[in-house]
C-alpha positions as a Markdown table, in Angstrom:
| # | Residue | x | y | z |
|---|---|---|---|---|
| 1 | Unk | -18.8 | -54.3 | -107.0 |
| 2 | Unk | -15.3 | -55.4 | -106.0 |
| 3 | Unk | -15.0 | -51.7 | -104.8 |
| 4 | Unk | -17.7 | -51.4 | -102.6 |
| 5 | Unk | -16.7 | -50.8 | -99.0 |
| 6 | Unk | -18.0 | -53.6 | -96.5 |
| 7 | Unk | -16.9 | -52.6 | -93.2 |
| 8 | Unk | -15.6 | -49.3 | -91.6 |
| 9 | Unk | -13.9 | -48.6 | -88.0 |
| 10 | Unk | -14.6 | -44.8 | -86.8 |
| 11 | Unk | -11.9 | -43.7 | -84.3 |
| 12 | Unk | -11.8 | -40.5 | -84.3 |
| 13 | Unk | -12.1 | -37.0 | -82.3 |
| 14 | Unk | -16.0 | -36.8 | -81.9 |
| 15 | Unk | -15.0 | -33.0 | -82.7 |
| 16 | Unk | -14.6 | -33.8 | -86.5 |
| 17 | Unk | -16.7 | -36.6 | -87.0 |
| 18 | Unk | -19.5 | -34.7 | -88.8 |
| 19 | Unk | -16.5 | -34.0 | -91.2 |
| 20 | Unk | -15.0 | -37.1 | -91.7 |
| 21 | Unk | -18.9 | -38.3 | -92.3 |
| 22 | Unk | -19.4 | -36.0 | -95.1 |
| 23 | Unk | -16.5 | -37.4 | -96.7 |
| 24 | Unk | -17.8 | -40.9 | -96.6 |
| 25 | Unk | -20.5 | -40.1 | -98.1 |
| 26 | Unk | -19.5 | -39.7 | -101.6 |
| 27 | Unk | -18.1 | -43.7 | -100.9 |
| 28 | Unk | -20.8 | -46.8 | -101.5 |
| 29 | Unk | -21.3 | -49.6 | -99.0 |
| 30 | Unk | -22.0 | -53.1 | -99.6 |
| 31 | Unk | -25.7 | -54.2 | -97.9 |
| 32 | Unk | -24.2 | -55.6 | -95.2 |
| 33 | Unk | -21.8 | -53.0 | -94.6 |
| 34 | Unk | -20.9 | -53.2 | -90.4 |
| 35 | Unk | -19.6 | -50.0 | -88.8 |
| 36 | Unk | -17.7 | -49.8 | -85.8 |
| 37 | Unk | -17.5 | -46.4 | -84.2 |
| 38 | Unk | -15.3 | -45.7 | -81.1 |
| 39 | Unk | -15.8 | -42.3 | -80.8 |
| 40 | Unk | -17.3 | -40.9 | -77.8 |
| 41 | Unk | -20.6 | -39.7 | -77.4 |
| 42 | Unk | -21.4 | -40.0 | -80.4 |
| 43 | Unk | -25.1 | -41.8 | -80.9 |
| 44 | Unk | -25.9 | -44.5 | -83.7 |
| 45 | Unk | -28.6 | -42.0 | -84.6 |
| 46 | Unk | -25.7 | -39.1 | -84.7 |
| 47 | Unk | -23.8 | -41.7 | -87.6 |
| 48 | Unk | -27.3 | -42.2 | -89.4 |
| 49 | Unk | -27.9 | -38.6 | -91.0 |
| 50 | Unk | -24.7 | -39.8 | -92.8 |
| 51 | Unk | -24.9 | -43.4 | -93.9 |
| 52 | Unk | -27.2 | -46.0 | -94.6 |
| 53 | Unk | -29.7 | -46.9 | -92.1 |
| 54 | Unk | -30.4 | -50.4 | -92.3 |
| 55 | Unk | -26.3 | -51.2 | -91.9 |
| 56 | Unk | -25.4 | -53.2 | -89.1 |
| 57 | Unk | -23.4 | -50.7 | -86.4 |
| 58 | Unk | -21.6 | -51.3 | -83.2 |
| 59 | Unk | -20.3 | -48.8 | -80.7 |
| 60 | Unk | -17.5 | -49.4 | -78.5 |
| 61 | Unk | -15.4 | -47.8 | -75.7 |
| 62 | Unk | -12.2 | -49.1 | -74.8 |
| 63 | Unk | -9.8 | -47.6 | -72.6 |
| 64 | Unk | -5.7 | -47.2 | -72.6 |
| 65 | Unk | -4.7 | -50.7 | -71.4 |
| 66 | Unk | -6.0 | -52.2 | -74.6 |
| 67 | Unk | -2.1 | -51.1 | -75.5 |
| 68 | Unk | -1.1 | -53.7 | -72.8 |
| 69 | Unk | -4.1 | -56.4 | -73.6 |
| 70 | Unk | -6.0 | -55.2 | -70.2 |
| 71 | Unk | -8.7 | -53.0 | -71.9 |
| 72 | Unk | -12.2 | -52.8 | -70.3 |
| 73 | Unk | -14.3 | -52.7 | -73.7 |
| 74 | Unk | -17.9 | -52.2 | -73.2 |
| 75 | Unk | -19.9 | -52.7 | -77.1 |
| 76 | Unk | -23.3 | -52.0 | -78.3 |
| 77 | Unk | -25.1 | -53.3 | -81.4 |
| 78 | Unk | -27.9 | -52.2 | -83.5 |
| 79 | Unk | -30.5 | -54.3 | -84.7 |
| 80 | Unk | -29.2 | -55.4 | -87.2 |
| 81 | Unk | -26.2 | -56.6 | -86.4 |
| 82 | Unk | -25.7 | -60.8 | -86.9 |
| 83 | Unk | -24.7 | -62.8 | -83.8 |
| 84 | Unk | -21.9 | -64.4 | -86.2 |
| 85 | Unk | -20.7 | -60.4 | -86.2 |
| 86 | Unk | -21.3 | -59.9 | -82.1 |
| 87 | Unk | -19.1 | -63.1 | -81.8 |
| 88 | Unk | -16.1 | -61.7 | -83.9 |
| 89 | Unk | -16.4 | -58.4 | -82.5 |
| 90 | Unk | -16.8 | -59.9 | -78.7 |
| 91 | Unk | -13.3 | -62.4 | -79.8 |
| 92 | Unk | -11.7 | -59.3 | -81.1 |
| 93 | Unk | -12.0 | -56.9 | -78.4 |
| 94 | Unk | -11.2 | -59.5 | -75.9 |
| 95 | Unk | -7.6 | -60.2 | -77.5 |
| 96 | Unk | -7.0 | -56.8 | -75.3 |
| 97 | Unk | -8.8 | -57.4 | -72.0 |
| 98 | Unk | -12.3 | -57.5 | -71.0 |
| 99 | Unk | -15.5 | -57.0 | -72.7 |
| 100 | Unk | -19.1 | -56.2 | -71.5 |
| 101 | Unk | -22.0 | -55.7 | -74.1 |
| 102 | Unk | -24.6 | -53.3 | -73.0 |
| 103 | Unk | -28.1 | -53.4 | -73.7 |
| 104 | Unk | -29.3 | -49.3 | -74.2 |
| 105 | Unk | -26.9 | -46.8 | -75.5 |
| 106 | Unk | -27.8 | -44.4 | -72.7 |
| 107 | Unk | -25.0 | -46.7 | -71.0 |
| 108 | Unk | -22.5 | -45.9 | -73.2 |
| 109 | Unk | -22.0 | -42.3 | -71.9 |
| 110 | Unk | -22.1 | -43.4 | -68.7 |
| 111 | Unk | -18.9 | -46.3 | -68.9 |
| 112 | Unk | -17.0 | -43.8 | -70.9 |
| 113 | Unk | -16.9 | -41.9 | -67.8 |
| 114 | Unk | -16.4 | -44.5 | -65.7 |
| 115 | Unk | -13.8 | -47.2 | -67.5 |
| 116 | Unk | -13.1 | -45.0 | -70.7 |
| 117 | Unk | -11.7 | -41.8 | -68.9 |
| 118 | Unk | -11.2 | -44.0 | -65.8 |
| 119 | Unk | -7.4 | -44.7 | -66.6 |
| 120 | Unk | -6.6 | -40.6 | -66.1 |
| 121 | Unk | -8.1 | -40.5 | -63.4 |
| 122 | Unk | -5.8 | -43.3 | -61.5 |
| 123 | Unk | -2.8 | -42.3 | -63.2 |
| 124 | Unk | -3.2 | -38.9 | -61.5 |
| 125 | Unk | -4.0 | -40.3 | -57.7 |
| 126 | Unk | -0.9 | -42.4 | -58.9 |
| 127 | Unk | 0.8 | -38.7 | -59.5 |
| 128 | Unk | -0.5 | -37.6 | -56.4 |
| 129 | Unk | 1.1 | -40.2 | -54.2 |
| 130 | Unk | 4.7 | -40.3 | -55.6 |
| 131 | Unk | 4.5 | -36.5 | -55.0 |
| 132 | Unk | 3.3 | -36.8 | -51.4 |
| 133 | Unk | 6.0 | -39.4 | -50.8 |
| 134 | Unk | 8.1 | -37.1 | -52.1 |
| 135 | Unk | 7.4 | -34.2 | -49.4 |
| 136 | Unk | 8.1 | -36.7 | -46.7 |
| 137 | Unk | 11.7 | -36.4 | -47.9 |
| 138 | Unk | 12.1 | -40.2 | -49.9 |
| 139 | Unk | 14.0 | -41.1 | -52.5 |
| 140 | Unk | 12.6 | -40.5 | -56.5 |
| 141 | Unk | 13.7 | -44.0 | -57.0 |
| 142 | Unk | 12.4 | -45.7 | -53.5 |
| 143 | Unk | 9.4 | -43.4 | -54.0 |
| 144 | Unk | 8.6 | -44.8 | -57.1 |
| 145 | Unk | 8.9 | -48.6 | -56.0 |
| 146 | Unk | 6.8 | -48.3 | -52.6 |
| 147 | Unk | 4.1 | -46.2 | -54.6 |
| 148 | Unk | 3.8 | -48.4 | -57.8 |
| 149 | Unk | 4.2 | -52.2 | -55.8 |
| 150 | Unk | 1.7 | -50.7 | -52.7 |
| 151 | Unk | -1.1 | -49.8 | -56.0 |
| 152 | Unk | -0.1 | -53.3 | -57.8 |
| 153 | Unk | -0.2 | -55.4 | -54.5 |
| 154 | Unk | -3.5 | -53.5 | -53.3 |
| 155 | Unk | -5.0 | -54.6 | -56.8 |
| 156 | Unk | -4.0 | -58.0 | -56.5 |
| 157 | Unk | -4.9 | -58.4 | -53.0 |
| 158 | Unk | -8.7 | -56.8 | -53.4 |
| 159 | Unk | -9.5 | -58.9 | -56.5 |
| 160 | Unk | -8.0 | -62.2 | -54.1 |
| 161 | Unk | -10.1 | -61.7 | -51.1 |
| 162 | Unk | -13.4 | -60.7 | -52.9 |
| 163 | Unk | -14.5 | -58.6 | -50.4 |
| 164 | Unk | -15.8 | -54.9 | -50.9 |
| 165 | Unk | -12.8 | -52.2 | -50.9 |
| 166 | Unk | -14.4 | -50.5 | -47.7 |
| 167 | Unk | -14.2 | -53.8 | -45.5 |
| 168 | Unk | -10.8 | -53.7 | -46.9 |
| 169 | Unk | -10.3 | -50.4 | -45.7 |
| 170 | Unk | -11.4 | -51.0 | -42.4 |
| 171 | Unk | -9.4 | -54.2 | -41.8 |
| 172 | Unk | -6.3 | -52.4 | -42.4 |
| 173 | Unk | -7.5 | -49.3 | -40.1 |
| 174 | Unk | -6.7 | -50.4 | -37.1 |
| 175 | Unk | -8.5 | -48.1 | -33.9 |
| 176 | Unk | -5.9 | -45.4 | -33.1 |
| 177 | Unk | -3.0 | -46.9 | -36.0 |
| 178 | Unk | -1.4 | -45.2 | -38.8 |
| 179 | Unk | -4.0 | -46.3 | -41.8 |
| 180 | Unk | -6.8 | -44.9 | -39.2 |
| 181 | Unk | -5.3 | -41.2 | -38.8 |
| 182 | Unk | -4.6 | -41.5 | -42.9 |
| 183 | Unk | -8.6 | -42.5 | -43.7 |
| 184 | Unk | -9.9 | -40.0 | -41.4 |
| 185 | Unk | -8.4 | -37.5 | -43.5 |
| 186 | Unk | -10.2 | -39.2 | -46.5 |
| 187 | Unk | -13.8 | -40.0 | -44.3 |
| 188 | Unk | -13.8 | -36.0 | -43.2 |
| 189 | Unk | -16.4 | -34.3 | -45.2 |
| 190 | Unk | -16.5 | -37.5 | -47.5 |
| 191 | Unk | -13.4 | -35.6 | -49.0 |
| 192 | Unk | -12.7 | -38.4 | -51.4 |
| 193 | Unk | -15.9 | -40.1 | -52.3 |
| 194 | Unk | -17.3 | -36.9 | -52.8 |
| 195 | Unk | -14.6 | -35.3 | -55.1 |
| 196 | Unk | -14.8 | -39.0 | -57.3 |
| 197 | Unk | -18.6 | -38.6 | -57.6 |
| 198 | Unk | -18.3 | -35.0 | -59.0 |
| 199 | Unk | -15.3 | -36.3 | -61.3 |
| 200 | Unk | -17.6 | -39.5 | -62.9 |
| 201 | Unk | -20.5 | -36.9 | -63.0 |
| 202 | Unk | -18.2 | -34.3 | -65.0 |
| 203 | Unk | -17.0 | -36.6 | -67.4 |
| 204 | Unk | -20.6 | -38.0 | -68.0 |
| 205 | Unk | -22.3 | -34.7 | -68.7 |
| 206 | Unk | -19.0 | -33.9 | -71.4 |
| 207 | Unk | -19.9 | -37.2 | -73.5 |
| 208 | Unk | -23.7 | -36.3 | -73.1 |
| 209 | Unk | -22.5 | -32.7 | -74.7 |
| 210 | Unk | -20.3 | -34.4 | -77.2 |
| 211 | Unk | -22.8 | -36.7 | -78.4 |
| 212 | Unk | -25.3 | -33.5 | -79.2 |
């Protein structure tokens, strides 16, 4: 019995997760066996056709700045899991960043494409605004520092004043001002909020077809 495996941690491409299941099926789990999958969109019930049912299971999606302790972790639990298990999982996960448990798996799919791919998504506005700095002729370096201290400050500020990013934005818009001509570009046709709803929506539907 010494042998018998009594927990597992799934991170892996969702691509080859039927494989890597396959595999662990030739392996025997203790009755209490917890599994931890961070794969995404992948469904409990996905995980089931390989392993025991009645094993306690928790999904969870992270994102990149767990590698800096400021991940946004949102887990799930079956049944079965114990609240001693939720506890250590919920301590774990918050030694890097945030956690949030959800209450239907349906949710899953949805913070993947929200927090999980979220990260990309910034780091390419991030991308986008050094490169438009750029055109106006600044400095890699200067660019660089106004760009990253503008994001951080912006962060820091909005989380501060806890008030709603658009009565941010209009403070700073003042009637016929610099920030004003900027946002209009943004406001015209709903450009931005637009384009941000059809990213969320693309990256949902790809975990819904992932998890299939």
């Amino acid at each position: 019995d010494i042998n018998l495996i009594d927990s597992v941690i799934f991170a892996v491409k969702p691509q080859i997760l039927s494989k890597v299941l396959s595999d662990f099926q030739n392996y025997k789990f203790k009755k209490n066996t917890i599994y931890i999958s961070i794969v995404a969109g992948k469904k409990i019930n996905f995980f089931n056709k390989f392993l025991p049912l009645s094993n306690q299971f928790i999904r969870v999606m992270p994102n990149m700045p767990a590698l800096i302790n400021e991940s946004m972790s949102c887990l799930l639990s079956n049944k079965y899991v114990t609240k001693k298990n939720i506890n250590f999982f919920n301590i774990l996960f918050s030694k890097v960043g945030k956690t949030i448990w959800l209450k239907d798996e349906v949710e899953i799919n949805k913070v993947t494409a929200i927090s999980g791919s979220g990260p990309g998504y910034i780091f390419l506005i991030i991308d986008a605004f050094e490169k438009a700095a750029k055109e106006l002729g600044m400095n890699n370096n200067i660019t660089k520092e106004l760009v990253h201290q503008t994001l951080f400050g912006s962060i820091n500020l909005f989380l501060n004043e806890k008030k709603s990013a658009a009565t941010l934005a209009k403070n700073i818009a003042i009637k016929g001002g610099t920030t004003e001509a900027g946002l209009n570009v943004f406001r015209k046709n709903k450009v931005l909020h637009e384009t941000f709803k059809n990213v969320i929506k693309a990256a949902y539907l790809k975990s819904n077809q992932l998890g299939k």
